[in-house]
GUTIKE-6054 format. One record per atom (N, C-alpha, C): residue in three letters; y, x, z; atom name. Coordinates in Angstrom, 2 decimals, always signed. Atoms other than C-alpha are relative to their C-alpha. Layout:
N
SITE type      yy      xx      zz atom
SITE  Ala       Y       X       Z   CA
...
REM end
This chain:
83
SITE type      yy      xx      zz atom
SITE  Unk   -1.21   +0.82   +0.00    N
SITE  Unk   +0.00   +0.00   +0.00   CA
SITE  Unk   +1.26   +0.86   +0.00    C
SITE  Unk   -1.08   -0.82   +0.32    N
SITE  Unk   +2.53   +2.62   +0.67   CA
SITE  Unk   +0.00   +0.69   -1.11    C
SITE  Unk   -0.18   -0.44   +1.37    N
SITE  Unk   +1.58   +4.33   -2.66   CA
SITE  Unk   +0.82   -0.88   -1.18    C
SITE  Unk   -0.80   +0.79   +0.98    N
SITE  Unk   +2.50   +1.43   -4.46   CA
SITE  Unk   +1.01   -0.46   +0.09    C
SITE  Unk   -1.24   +0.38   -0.42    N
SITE  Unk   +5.58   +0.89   -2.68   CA
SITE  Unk   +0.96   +1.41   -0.58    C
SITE  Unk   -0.64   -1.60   +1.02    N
SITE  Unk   +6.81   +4.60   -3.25   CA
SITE  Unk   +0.02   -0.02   -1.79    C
SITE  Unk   +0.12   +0.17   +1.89    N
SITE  Unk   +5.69   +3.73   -7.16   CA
SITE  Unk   +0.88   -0.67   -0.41    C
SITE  Unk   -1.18   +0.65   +0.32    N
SITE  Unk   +8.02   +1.25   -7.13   CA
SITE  Unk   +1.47   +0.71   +0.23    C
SITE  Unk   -1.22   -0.97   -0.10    N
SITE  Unk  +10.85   +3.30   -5.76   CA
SITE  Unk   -0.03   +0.47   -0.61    C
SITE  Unk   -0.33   -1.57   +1.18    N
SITE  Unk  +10.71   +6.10   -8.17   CA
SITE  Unk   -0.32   -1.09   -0.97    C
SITE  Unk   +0.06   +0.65   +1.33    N
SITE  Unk  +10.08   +3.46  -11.14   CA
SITE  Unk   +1.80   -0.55   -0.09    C
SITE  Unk   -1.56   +0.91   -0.18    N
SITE  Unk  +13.55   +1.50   -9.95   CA
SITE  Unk   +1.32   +1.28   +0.19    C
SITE  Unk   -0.69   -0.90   +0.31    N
SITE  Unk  +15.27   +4.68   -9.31   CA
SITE  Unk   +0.06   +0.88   -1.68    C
SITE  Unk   +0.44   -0.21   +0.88    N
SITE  Unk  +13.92   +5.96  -12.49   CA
SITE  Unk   +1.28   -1.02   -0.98    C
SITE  Unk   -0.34   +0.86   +0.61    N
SITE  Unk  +15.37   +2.61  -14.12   CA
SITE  Unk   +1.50   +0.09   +0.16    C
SITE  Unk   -1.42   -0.52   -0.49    N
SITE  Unk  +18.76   +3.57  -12.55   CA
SITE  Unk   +0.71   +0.99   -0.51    C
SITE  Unk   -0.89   -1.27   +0.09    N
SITE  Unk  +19.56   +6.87  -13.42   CA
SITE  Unk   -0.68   +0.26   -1.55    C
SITE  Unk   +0.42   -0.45   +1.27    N
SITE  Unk  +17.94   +6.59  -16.83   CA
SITE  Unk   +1.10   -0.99   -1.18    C
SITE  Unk   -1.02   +0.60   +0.58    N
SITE  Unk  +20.66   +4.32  -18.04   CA
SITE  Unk   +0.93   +0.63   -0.11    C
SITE  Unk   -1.10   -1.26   +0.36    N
SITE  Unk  +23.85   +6.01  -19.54   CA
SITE  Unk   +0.71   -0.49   +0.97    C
SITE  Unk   -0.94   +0.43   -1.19    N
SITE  Unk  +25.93   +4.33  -16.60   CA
SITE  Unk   -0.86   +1.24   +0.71    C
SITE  Unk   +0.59   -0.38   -0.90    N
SITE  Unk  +23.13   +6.08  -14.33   CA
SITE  Unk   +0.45   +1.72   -0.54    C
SITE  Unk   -0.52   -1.14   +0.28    N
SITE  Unk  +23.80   +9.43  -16.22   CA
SITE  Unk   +0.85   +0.53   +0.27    C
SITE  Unk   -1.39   -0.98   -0.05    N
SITE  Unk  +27.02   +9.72  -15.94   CA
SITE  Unk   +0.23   +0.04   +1.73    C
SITE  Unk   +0.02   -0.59   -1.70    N
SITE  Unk  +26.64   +8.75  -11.75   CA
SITE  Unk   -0.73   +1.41   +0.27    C
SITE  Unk   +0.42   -1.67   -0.49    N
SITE  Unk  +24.41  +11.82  -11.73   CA
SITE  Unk   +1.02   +0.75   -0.45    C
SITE  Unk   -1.01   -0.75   +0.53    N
SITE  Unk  +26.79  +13.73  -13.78   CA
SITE  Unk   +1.04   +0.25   +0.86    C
SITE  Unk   -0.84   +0.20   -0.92    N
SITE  Unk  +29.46  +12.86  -10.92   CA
SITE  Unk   -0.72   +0.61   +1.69    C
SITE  Unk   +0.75   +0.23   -0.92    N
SITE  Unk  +26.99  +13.12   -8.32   CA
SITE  Unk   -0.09   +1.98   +0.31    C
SITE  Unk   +0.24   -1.64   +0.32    N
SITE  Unk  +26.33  +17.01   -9.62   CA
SITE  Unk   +1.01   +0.29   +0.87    C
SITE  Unk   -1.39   -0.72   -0.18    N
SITE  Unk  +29.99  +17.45   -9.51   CA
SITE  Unk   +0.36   -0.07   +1.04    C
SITE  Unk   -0.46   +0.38   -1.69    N
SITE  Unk  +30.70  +16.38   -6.12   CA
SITE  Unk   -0.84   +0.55   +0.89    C
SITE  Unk   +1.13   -0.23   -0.69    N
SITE  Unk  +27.37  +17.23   -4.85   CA
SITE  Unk   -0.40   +1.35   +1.05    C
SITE  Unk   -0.19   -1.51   -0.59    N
SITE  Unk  +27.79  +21.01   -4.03   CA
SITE  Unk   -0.84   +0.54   -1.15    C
SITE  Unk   +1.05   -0.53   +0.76    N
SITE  Unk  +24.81  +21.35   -6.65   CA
SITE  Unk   -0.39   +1.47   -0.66    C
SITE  Unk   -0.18   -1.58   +0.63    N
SITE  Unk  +26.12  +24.45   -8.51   CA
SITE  Unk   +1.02   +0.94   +0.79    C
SITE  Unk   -0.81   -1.28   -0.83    N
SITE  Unk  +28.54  +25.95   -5.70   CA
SITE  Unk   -0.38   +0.26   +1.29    C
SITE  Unk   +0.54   -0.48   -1.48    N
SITE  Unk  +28.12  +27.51   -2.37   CA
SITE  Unk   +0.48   -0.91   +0.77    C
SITE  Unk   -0.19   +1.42   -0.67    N
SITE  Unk  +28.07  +24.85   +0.34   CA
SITE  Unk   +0.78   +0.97   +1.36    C
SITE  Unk   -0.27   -0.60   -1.21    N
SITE  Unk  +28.90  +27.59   +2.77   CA
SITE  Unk   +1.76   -0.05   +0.44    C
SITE  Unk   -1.58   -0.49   -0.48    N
SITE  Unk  +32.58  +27.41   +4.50   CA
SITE  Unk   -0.11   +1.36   +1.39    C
SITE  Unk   +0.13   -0.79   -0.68    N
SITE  Unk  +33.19  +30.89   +6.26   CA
SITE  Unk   +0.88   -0.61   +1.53    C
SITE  Unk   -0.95   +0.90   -1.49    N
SITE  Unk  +34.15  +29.57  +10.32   CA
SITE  Unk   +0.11   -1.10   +0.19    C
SITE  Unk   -0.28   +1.73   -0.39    N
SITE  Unk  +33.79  +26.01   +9.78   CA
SITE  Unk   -1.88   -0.12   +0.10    C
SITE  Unk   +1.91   +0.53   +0.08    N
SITE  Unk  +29.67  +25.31  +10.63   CA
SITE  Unk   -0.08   -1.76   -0.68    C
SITE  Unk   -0.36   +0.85   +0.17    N
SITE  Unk  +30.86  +21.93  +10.35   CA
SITE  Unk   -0.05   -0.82   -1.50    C
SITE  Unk   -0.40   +0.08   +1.47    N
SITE  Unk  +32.11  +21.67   +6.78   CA
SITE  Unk   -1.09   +0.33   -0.87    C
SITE  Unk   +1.11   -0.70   +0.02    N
SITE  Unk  +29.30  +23.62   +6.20   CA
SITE  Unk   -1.50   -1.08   -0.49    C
SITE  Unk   +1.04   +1.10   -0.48    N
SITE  Unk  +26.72  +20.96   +7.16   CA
SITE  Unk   +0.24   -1.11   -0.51    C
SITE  Unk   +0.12   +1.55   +0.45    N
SITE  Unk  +28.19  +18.19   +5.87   CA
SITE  Unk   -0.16   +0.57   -1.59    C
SITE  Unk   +0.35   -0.16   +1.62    N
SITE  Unk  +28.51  +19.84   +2.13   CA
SITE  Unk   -1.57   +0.37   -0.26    C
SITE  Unk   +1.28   +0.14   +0.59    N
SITE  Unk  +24.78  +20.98   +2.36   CA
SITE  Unk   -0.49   -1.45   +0.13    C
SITE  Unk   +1.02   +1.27   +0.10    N
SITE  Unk  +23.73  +17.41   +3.24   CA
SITE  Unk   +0.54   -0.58   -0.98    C
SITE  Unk   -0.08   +0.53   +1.88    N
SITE  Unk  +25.87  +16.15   -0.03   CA
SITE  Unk   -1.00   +0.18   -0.81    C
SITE  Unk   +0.69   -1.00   +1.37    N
SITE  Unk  +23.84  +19.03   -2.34   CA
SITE  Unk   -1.26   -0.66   +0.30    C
SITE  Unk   +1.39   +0.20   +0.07    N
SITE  Unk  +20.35  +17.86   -0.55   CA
SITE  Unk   -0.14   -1.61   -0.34    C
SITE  Unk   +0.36   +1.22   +0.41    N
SITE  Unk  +21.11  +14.28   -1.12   CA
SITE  Unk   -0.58   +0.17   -1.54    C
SITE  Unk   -0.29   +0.06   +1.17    N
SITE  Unk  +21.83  +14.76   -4.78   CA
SITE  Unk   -1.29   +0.42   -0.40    C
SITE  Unk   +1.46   -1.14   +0.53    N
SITE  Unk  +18.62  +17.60   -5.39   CA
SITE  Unk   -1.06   -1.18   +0.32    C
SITE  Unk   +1.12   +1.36   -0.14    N
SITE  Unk  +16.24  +14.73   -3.40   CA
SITE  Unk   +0.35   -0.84   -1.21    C
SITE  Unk   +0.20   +0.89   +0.84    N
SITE  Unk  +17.31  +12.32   -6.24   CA
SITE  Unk   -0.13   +0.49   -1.34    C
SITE  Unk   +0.01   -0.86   +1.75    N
SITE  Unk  +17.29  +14.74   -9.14   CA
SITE  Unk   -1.92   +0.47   -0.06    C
SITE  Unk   +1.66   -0.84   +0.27    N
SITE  Unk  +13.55  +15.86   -8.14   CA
SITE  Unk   -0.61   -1.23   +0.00    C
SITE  Unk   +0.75   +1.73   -0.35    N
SITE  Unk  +12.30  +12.02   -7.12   CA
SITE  Unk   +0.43   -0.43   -1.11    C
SITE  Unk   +0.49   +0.12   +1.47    N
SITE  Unk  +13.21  +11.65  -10.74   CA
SITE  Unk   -0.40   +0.20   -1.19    C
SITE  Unk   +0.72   -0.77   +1.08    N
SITE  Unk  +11.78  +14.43  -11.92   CA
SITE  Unk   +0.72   +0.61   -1.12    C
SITE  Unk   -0.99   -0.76   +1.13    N
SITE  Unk  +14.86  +15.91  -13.60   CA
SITE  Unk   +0.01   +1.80   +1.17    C
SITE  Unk   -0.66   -1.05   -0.38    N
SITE  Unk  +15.99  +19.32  -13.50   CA
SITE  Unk   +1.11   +0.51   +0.36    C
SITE  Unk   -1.29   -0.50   -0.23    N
SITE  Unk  +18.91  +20.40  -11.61   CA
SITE  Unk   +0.70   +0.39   -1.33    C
SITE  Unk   -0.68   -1.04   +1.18    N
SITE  Unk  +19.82  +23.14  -13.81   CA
SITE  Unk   +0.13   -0.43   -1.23    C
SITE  Unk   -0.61   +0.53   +1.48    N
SITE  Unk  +19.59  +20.95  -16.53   CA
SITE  Unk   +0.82   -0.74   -0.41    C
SITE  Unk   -1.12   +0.83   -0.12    N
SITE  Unk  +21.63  +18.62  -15.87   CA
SITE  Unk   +1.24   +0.91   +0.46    C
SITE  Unk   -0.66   -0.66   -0.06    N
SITE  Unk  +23.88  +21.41  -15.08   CA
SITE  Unk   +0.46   +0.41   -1.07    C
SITE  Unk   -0.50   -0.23   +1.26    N
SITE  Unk  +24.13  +22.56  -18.35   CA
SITE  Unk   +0.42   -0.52   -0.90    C
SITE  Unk   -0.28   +1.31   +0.74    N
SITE  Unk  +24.30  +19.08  -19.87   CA
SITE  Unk   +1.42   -0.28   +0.31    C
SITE  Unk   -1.43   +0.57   -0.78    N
SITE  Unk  +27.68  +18.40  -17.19   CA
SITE  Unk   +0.73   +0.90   -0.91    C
SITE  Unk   -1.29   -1.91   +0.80    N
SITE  Unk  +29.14  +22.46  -18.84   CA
SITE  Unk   +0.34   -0.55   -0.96    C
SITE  Unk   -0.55   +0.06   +1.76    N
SITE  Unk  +28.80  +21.44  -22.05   CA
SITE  Unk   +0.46   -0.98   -0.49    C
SITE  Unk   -0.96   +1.33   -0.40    N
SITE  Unk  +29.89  +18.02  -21.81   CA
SITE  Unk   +1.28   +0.22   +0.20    C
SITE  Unk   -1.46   -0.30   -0.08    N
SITE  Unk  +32.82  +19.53  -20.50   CA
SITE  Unk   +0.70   +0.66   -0.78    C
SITE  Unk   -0.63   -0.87   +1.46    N
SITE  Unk  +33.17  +22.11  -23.37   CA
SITE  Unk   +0.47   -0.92   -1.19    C
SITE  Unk   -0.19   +0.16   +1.34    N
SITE  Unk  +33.37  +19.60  -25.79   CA
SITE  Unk   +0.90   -1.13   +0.14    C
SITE  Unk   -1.20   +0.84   +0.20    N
SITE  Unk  +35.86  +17.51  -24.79   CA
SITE  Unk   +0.37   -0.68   +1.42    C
REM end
């Protein structure tokens, strides 16, 4: 029973972020996320802690749908290169 409940989650998330609306929230999600920068603030632990728990939200929903960070990293760059 919990298998098929989890199946459903990742199918409905799946169904979410596979829509071009859902794209472009990841796309945002990246950008905000910490995903590609250092989460670290030097003297604040604080600041610190809350930007890694942004980056690990974001990474938990990028792997629970079976995407690649980094690829969607390169997708956001070049997206941005071209206009």
């Amino acid at each position: 029973m919990a298998r098929k409940k989890l199946n459903e989650i990742h199918d409905s998330y799946r169904a979410v972020f596979d829509s071009p609306d859902g794209e472009r929230v990841l796309e945002h999600l990246v950008k905000v996320g910490y995903v590609d920068i250092p989460t670290h603030t030097p003297g604040d632990s604080h600041d610190t802690a809350f930007k890694e728990g942004k980056r690990s939200i974001v990474i938990s929903i990028l792997r629970f749908i079976e995407r690649d960070p980094r690829e969607l990293l390169r997708q956001v760059q070049q997206g941005e290169q071209d206009g």
